[in-house]
N, C-alpha and C positions, 0 to 999 in steps of 0.2 A: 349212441345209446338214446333209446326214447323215454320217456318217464311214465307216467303211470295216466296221466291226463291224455298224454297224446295217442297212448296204445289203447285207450277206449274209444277217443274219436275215429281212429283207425279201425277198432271194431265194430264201431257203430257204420261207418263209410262203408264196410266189407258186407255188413247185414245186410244194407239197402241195396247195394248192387247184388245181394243174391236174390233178394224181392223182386227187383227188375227183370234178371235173368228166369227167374221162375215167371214173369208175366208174360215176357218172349215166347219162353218154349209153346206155355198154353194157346198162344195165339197161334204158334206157328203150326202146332198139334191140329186144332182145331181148323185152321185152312188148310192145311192137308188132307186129313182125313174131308173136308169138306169137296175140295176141288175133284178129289181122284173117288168119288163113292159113286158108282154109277146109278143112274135114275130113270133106266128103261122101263119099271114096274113101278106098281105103288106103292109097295114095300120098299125099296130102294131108295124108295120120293122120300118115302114119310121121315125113314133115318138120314136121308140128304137132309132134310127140312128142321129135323133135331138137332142134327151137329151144328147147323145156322144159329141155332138160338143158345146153344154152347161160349159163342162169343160172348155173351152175359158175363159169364165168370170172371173170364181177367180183367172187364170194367169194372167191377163192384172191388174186385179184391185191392185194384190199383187205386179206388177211392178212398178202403181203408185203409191203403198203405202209405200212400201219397196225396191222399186230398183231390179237393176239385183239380187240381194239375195236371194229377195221375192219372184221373178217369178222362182226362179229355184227351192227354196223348195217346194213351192205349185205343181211344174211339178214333183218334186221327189213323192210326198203323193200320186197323181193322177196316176203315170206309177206304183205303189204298189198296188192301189185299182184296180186300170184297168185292172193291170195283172193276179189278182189272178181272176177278172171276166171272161177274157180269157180260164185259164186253167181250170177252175170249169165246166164253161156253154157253152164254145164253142171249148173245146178238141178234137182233128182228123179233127177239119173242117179248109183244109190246106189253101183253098178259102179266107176264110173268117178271118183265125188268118193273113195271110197276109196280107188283109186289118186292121186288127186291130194294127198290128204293124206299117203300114203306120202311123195311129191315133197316137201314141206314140211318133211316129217320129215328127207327125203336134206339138203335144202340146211341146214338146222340142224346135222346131223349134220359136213357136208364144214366148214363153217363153224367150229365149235367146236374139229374135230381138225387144222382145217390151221393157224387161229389159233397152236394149244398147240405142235404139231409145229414150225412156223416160228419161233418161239417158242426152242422148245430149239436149233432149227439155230442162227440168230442168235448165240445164246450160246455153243454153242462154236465159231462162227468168232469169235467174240471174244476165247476162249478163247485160240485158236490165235495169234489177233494180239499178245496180252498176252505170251502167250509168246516168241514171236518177240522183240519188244521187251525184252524184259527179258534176254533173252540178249544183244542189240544194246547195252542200257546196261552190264551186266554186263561184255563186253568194254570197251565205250570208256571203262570206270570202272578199268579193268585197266591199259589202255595208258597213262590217263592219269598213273598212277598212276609209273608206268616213269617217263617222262619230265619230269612236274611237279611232283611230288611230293603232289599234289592230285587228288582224284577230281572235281572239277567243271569241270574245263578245257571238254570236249565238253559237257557237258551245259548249260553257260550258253552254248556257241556254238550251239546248236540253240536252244535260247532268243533268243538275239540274233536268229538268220537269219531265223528263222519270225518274229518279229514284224517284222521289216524287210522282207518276203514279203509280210505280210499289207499293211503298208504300200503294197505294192505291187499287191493285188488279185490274188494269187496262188488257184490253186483248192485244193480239199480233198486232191484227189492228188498237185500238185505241193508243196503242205505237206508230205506225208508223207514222199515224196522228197527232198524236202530236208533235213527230220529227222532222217533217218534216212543222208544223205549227213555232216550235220554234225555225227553221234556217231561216226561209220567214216572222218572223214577222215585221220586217224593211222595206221591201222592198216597200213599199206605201211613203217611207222617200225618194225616188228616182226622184219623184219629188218637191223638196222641197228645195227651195233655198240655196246656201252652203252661205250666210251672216246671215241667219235665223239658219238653220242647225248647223253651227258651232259656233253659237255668242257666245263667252266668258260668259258676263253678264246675266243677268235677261232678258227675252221677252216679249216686251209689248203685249198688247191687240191684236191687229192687227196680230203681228208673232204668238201668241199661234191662231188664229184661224187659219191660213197657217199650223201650226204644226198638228192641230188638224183634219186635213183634209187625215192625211197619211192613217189610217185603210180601209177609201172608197177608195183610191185611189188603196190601197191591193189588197182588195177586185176584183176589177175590174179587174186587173192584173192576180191574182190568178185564176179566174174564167173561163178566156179564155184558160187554161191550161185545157183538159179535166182530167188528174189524178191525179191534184190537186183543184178540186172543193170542198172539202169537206175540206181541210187545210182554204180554202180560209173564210168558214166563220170563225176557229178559230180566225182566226190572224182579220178577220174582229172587232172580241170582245174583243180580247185583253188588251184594256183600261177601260174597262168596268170594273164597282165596285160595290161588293158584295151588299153595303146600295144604289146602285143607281145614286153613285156624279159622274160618271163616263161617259165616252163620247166613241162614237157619238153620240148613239141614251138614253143613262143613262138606259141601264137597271141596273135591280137587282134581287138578291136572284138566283134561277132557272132558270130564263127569259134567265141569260147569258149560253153559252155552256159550260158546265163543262169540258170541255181540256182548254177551255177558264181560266178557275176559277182555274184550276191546273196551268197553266201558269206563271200566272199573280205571285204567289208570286214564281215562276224561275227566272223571269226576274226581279222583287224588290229586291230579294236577290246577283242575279249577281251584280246589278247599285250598293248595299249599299256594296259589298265587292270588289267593283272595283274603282280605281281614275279615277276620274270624274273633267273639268273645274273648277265645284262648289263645291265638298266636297273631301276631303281623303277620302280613302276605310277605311271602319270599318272594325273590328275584324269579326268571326264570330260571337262571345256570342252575340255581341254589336249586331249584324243584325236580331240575333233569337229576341231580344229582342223588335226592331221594331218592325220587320213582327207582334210578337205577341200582341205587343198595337193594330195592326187592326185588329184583330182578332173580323169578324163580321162586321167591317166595311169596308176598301178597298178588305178584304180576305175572304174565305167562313169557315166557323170556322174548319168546317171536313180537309181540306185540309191543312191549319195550323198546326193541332193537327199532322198530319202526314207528315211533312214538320220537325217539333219540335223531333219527334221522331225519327230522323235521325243525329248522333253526328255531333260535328263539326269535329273530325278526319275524318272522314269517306267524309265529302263536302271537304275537304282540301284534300282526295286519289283521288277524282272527277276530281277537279279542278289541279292536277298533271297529271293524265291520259290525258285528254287533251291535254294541255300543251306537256307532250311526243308522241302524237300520231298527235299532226297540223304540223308535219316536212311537210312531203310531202304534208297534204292537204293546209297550208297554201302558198302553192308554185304554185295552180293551177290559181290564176289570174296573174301571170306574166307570168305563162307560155301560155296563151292564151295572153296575151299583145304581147309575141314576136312570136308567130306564131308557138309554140312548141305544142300546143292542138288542 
């Protein structure tokens, strides 16, 4: 039996050898049709001499698939196909092998510069993402700070969600989604009074409708971000409950979004193992054993079961990983307070 880590890497192995296989055929497409196109006329020449510059394609796509590595082995396969068409079908014609070694020289050439060029793109859309992110921690390192007194509140519940996700066979992009739902799901608490926000006691009527107002306020926030629209309806859901007692709008069952429903017991689990005004932090057993009374009712039962199946050693190396890795991130709202970011 393989588990859930190994059969992505297995997925991800099986991807790239079908990228390979699709750079093969096109090569192999493209020297065939190259070698067998007769070139008694000039019309014949001209589509011989098109299908030649055809070779282009599976360099470029092996750059973006594979890197400078990519484009240079695919250039190596092509200058071995190409050459032995040279020596076979166009020997003594000194005209025209000079042209063809010109060609050798192109696909070398587009090879090496698209490698290095893609190369650089790559890195700063990387760039850009890192950034993004760290703006994204920066904030929910802010807000948390407001209300827990703690900058790791969001950051272990994106911890918790995503492995409880991955549990779940979640893909790369609703990972990210979700990640990035469960650093931002606070931030609708932004406007929301710090006598309400912070009240020691019980909240009456009045305050829990003020509280209960933060998900729209999210939402709306979120939404104006164009590459966080799709986070914005998570975190819009977030209080929502599997049986429906849940708020703003109570849905239930499926109605809610499921990063929603995956969410929802990251952040019951953080609150029940964190001190809190109102309770001690529990154990873990003690928190599996909650979550699992709602099972079906605050929680979706699939997500539980796979919430359950996760030791508490293993939420205890989570919630250490953090903990060692918020050095620096927990540093980035003072250092935008004194003008260092």
């Amino acid at each position: 039996m393989i588990n859930r880590e190994q059969a992505s890497d297995v997925g991800f192995l099986w991807h790239g050898r079908l990228r390979f296989v699709v750079l093969l055929a096109l090569v192999l497409a493209v020297t065939t049709g190259h070698w067998w196109t007769p070139h008694y006329n000039e019309y014949l020449r001209a589509f011989h001499i098109v299908l030649r510059k055809l070779y282009f394609l599976p360099i470029i796509l092996a750059a973006i698939w594979f890197n400078l590595r990519g484009g240079i082995l695919i250039a190596t396969l092509i200058t071995l196909l190409y050459s032995m068409h040279v020596v076979f079908q166009w020997k003594g014609e000194t005209f025209e092998n000079i042209n063809q070694i010109g060609e050798i020289a192109t696909v070398w050439v587009i090879a090496v510069l698209s490698g290095i060029f893609i190369r650089l793109e790559k890195h700063a859309l990387q760039e850009v993402a890192r950034t993004h992110e760290g703006s994204v921690i920066a904030l929910a390192a802010a807000l948390d700070a407001r209300e827990h007194e703690t900058e790791l509140h969001s950051l272990r519940v994106r911890a918790y969600a995503v492995r409880i996700g991955r549990e779940l066979g979640i893909n790369m992009r609703q990972t990210r989604i979700l990640g990035q739902a469960s650093l931002l799901h606070d931030i609708g608490k932004i406007g929301t009074p710090d006598h309400i926000l912070l009240k020691p006691g019980p909240l009456d009527n009045e305050e829990w409708e003020v509280i209960r107002q933060h998900p729209q306020t999210a939402r709306r926030v979120l939404w104006s971000v164009p590459f966080l629209k799709e986070v914005a309806d998570i975190v819009y859901c977030h209080h929502e409950r599997y049986d429906g007692s849940g708020y703003p709008r109570g849905l239930f069952g499926e109605q809610i979004p499921f990063l929603s429903r995956v969410f929802a017991v990251a952040d019951v689990f953080d609150a029940l193992t964190s001190d809190r005004p109102y309770h001690r932090r529990l154990a873990c057993q003690q928190a599996r054993q909650e979550i699992s009374k709602e099972k079906g009712g605050h929680f979706e039962p699939k997500v539980v079961d796979a919430f359950l199946a996760i030791s508490c050693s293993e939420w205890s190396r989570i919630e250490a990983q953090v903990v060692n890795r918020a050095a620096s991130i927990t540093s980035l709202p003072n250092q935008f307070a004194n003008g260092l970011v």
